[in-house]
C-alpha positions in Angstrom: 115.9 99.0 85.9 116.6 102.7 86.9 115.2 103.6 90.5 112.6 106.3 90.8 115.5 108.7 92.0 117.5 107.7 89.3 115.0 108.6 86.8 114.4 111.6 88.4 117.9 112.6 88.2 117.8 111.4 84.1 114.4 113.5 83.6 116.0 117.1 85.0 119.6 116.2 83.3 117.6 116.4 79.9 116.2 119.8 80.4 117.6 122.8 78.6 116.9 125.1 80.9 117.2 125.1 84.8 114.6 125.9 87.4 112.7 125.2 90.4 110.7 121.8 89.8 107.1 120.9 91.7 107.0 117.3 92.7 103.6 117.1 90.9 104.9 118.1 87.9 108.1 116.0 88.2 105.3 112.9 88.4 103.5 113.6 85.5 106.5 114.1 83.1 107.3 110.7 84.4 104.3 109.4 83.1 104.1 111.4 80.1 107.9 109.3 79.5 107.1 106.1 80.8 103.4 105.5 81.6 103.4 101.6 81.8 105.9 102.1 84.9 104.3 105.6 86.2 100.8 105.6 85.2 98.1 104.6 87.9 98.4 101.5 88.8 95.9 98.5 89.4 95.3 99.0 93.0 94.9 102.8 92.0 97.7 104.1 93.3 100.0 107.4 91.2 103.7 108.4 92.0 102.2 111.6 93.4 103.1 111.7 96.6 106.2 108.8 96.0 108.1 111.4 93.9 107.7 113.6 97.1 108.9 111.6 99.1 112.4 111.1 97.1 112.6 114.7 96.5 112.6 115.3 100.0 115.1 112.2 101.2 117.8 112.7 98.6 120.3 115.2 99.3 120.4 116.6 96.1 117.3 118.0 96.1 116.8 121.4 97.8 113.4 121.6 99.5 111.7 125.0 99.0 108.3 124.8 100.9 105.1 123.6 99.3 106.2 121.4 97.0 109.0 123.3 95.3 112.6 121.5 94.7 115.8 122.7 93.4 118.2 120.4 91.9 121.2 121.2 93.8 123.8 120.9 91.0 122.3 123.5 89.0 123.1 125.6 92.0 122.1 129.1 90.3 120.3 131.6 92.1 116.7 132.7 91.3 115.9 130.1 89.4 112.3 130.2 87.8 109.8 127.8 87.6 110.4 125.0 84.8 106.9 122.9 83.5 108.3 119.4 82.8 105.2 118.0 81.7 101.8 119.4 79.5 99.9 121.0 81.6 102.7 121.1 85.0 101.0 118.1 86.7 97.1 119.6 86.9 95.7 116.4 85.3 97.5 114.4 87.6 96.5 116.2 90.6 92.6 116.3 89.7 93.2 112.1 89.1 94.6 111.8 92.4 92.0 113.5 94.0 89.4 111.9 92.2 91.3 108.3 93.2 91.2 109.4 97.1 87.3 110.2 96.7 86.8 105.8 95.4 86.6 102.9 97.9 90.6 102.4 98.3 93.1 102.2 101.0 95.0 105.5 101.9 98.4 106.1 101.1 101.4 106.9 102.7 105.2 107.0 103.0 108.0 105.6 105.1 107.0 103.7 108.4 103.0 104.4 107.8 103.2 103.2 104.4 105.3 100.0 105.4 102.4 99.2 108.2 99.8 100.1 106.1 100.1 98.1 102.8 101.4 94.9 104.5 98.5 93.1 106.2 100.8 91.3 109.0 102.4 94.3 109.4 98.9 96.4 110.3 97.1 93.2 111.9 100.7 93.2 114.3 100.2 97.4 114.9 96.5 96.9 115.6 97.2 94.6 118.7 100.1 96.4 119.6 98.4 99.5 119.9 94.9 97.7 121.3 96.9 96.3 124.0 98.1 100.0 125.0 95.0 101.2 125.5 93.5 98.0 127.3 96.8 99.1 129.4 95.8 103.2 129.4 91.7 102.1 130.3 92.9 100.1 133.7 95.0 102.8 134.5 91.8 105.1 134.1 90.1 102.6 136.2 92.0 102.7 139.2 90.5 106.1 139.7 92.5 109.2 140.0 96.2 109.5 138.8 99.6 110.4 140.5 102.6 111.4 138.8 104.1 108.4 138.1 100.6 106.3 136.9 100.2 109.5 134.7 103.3 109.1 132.8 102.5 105.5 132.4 98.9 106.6 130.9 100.6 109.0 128.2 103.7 106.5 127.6 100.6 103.9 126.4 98.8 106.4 124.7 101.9 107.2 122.6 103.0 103.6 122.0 103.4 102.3 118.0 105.3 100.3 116.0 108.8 100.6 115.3 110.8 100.6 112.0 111.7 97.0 112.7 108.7 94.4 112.6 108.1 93.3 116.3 109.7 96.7 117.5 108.0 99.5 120.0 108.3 103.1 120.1 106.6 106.0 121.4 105.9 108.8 119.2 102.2 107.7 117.9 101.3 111.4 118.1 104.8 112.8 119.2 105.6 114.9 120.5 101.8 115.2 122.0 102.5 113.3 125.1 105.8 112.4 125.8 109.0 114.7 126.9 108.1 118.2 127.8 104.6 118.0 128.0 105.0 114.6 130.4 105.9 117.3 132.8 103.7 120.1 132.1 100.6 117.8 132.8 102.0 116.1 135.9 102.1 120.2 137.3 98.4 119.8 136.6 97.6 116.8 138.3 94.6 118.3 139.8 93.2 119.3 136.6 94.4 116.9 134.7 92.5 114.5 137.3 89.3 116.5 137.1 89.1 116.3 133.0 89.4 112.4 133.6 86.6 112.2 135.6 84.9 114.6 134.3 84.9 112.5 130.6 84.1 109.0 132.4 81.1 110.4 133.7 79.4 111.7 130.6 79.9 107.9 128.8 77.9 106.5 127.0 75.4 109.4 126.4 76.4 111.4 123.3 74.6 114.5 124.2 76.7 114.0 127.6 80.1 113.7 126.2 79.1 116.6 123.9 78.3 119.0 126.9 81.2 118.0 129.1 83.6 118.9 126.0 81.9 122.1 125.4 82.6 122.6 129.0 86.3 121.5 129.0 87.3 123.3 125.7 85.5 126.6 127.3 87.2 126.6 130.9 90.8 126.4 128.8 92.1 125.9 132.4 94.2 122.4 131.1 97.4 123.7 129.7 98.7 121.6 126.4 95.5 119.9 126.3 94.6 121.5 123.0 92.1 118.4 121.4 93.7 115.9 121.4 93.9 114.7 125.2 90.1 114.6 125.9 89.5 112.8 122.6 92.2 110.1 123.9 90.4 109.6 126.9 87.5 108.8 125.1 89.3 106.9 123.2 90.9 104.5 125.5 87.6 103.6 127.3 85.3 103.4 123.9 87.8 102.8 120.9 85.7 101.7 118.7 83.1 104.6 119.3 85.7 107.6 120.3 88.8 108.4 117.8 91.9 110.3 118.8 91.5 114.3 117.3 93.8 116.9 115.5 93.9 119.1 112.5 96.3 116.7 110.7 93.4 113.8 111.5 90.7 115.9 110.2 92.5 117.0 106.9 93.1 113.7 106.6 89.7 113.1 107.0 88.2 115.5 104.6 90.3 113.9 102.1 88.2 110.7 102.1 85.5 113.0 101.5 83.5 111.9 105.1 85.1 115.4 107.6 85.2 118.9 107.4 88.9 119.2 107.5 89.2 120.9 110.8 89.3 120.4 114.5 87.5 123.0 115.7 87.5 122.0 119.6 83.6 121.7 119.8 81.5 119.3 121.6 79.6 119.1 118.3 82.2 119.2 115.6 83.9 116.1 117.5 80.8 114.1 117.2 80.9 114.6 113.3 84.4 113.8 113.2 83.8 110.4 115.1 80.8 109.8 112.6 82.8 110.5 109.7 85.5 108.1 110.9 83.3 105.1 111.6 82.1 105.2 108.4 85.9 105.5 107.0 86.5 102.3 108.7 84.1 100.3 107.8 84.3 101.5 104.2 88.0 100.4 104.4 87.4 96.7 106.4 90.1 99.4 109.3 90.6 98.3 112.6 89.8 101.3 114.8 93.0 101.3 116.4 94.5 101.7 112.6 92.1 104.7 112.4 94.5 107.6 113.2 97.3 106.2 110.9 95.6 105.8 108.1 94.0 109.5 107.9 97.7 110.7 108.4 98.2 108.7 105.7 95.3 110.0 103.6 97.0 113.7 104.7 100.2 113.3 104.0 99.6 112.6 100.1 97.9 116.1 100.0 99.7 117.9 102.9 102.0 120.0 100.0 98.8 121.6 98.7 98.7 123.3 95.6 101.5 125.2 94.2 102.3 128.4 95.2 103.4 130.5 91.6 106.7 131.8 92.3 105.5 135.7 91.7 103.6 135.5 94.9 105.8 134.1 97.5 107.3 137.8 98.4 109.7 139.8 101.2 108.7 139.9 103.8 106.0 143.0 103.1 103.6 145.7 104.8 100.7 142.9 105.0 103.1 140.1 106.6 103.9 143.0 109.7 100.2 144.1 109.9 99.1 140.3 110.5 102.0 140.4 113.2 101.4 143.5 115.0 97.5 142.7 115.3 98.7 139.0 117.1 99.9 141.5 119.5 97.1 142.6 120.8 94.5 139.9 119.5 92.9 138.8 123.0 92.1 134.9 122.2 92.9 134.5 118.9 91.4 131.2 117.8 91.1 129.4 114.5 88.3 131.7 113.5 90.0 134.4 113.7 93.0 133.4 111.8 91.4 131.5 108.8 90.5 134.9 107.3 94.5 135.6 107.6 96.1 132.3 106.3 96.8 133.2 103.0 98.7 136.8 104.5 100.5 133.8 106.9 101.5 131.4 104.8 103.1 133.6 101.2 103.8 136.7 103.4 105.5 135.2 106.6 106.3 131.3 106.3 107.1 131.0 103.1 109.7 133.8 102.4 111.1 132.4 105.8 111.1 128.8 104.1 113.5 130.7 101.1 115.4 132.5 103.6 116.1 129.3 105.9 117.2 127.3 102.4 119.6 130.3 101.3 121.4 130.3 104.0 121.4 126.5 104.4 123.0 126.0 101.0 124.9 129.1 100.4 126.5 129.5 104.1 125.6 126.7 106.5 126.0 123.7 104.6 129.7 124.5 103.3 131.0 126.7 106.0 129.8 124.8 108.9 128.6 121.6 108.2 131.3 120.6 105.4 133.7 123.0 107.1 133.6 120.9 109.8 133.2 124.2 112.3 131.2 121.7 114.8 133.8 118.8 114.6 131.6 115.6 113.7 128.5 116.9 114.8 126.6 119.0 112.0 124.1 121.6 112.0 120.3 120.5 111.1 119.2 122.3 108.0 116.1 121.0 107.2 113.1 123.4 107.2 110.3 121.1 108.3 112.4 120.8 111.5 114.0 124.4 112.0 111.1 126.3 111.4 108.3 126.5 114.4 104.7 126.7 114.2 102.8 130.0 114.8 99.8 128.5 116.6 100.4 127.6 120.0 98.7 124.1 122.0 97.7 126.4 125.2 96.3 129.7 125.4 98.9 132.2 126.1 99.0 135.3 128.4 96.1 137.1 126.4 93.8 134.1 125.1 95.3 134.2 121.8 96.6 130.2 120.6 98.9 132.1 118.3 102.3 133.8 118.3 103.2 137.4 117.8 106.0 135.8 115.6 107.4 133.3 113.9 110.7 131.4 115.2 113.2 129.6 113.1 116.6 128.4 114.5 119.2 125.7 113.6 120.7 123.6 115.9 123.3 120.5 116.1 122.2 117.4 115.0 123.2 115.7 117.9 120.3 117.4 120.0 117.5 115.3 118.5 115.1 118.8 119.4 116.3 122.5 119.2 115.7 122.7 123.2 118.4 122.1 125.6 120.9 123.3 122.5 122.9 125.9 121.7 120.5 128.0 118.6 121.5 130.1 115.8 118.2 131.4 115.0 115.9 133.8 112.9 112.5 135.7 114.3 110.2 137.4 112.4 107.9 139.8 114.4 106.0 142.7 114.2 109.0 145.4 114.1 111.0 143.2 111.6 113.2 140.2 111.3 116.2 139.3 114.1 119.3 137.1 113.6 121.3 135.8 116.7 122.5 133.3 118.8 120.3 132.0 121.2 121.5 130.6 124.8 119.1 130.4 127.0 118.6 126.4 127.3 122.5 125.9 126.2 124.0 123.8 128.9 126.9 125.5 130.6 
């Protein structure tokens, strides 16, 4: 029997015509041609998110930002959009929606979906990662941290399961606390050590713990907190009350149809959140230390959002500059003030930047240097989702604002496993226009 790739490969080989493919669409046409093998299945379940997933793993597809592939041996420029199945996979999307609304366990992909769907597999993770926080709470209870028991607190708060059953590793919310920002707290210790007392003493009361992170989020004086470090200390000394807290955990959240689909850092919105998630687990029989994984899992499905049509993903234009220059001068910018601008952000900035980043990948990069063989074995990483930064910054910078003035793309060797520390050819766009260079600044010598 064909694989799902395989198929894929047989479904766009067939069309006429040649064009840029949405992975939503690609799964209904398979189900239009073969439903007993595509069509939901009995535990609920539709290729939505599994033709994704091969999409973005095979090297013949060319990943074009929110959803959009190119096959990469059709190789023509300015391709347009091609609608492989009836209605270019809008049934399909309302099912799975509908589907994530029911009673079911969340999907995933690669390691989460492995963990998840095999019940040894999660009841293994669940007592890994309960015996890291049992670890994380006595380090809390020894009273206030040095350097050293600090990095032992966020080397247990980052602990999961490897790829291999019985395996360890440490990027549960990577790369939240580990690396960099190991460092960057242990120059805080004294506020670092003031925020953990500060959150032991408002347990058990909820009112308390409400105040004290109204408090904390206001004083902003905790660099690369962001929300997620007071909600883990919560966490690790009431796990089955407290839940670990990000945007990606409360999209995933909203998804099941019990959050709002944001962090917002409030006292208040956290309690919700928590709520929300209680009831998630006990709706899905979920240990509480599976909590976090399984609303990443519930995200990832729908993290590609809708489609973007083709005629609105523009340049680089007049609106993408004015939502630049204002980051300028936009004295602490939060969330709030950048909803209203998201659209502006994401077709007028990021996504002609994802385009951009591909063109030159497959038309210059990826033959010249990587084929070429310009860096010897070593090879230049290509991949948007990892050469492209975020806009939004963890820590308030000079002016208040949490975002950038810019956004920041750059490629880098893969034998660097993060652009820092490596020699950068990168791309910036800003509020005067767009700049193309070599960057050397954390090069080694």
């Amino acid at each position: 029997m064909p694989t799902l790739h395989e198929d894929i490969v047989s479904l766009l080989e067939r069309q006429p015509g040649r064009g840029l493919v949405h992975y939503t669409d690609v799964s209904a046409a398979l189900i239009e041609q073969d439903p007993s093998r595509y069509g939901v299945t009995k535990d609920r379940k539709t290729p939505h998110f599994s033709v994704f997933r091969s999409l973005n793993e095979f090297p013949d597809f060319e990943a074009l930002g929110r959803g959009w592939f190119r096959y990469r041996s059709w190789n023509e420029p300015d391709l347009p959009r091609l609608q492989l199945s009836k209605d270019g996979g809008a049934a399909l999307k309302a099912t799975s929606r509908a589907l994530r609304q029911t009673n079911h366990k969340g999907n995933s992909s690669g390691l989460l979906l492995e963990i998840l769907e095999d019940p040894a597999r999660s009841e293994a993770e669940a007592a890994l990662r309960a015996a890291a926080t049992t670890r994380a709470r006595a380090i809390l209870e020894q009273g206030p941290v040095d350097a050293e028991r600090l990095e032992k607190l966020l080397r247990c708060w980052s602990t999961c399961g490897g790829r291999r059953p019985g395996t360890e590793q440490y990027n549960r919310f990577a790369p939240a606390f580990m690396g960099m920002y190991v460092h960057k707290y242990q120059a805080q210790l004294d506020t670092v050590n003031e925020w953990l007392a500060a959150l032991q003493s408002a347990l058990p009361e909820e009112v308390a713990v409400r105040k004290q992170l109204d408090e904390l989020w206001g004083r902003r004086d905790l660099d690369f907190a962001g929300v997620i470090f007071p909600s883990m200390v919560l966490h690790t000394l009431e796990p089955e009350r407290w839940f670990p807290w990000t945007d990606s955990l409360a999209r995933g959240l909203a998804q099941t149809g019990l959050g709002e689909g944001r962090a917002d850092g409030s006292g208040a919105g956290y309690l919700r959140y928590c709520e929300g998630i209680r009831s998630y687990i006990a709706r899905e029989d979920l240990s509480p230390y599976l909590a976090d994984a399984a609303l990443t899992a519930e995200g990832l499905e729908s993290s590609e959002g809708d489609p973007i049509p083709t005629e609105e993903i523009a340049a680089f234009g007049e609106q993408s500059f004015a939502l630049l220059t204002a980051l300028l001068t936009a004295e602490g910018a939060g969330q709030e003030w950048f909803e209203p601008h998201r659209k502006t952000y994401e077709l007028g900035i990021r996504a002609p930047l994802v385009t951009l980043i591909n063109q030159l990948a497959s038309r210059l990069l990826e033959p010249l240097v990587n084929r070429g063989g310009l860096l010897g074995p070593d090879q230049l990483v290509l991949d948007p989702k990892r050469v492209i930064a975020r806009i939004n910054s963890q820590s308030p910078r000079a002016n208040g604002s949490y975002y950038y003035p810019y956004l920041w793309a750059a490629f880098f060797p893969a034998s660097h496993e993060r652009r820092q520390g490596a020699a950068q050819l990168f791309l910036s766009v800003h509020a005067h226009g767009v700049d193309v260079g070599v960057a050397l600044d954390a090069a080694p010598p």
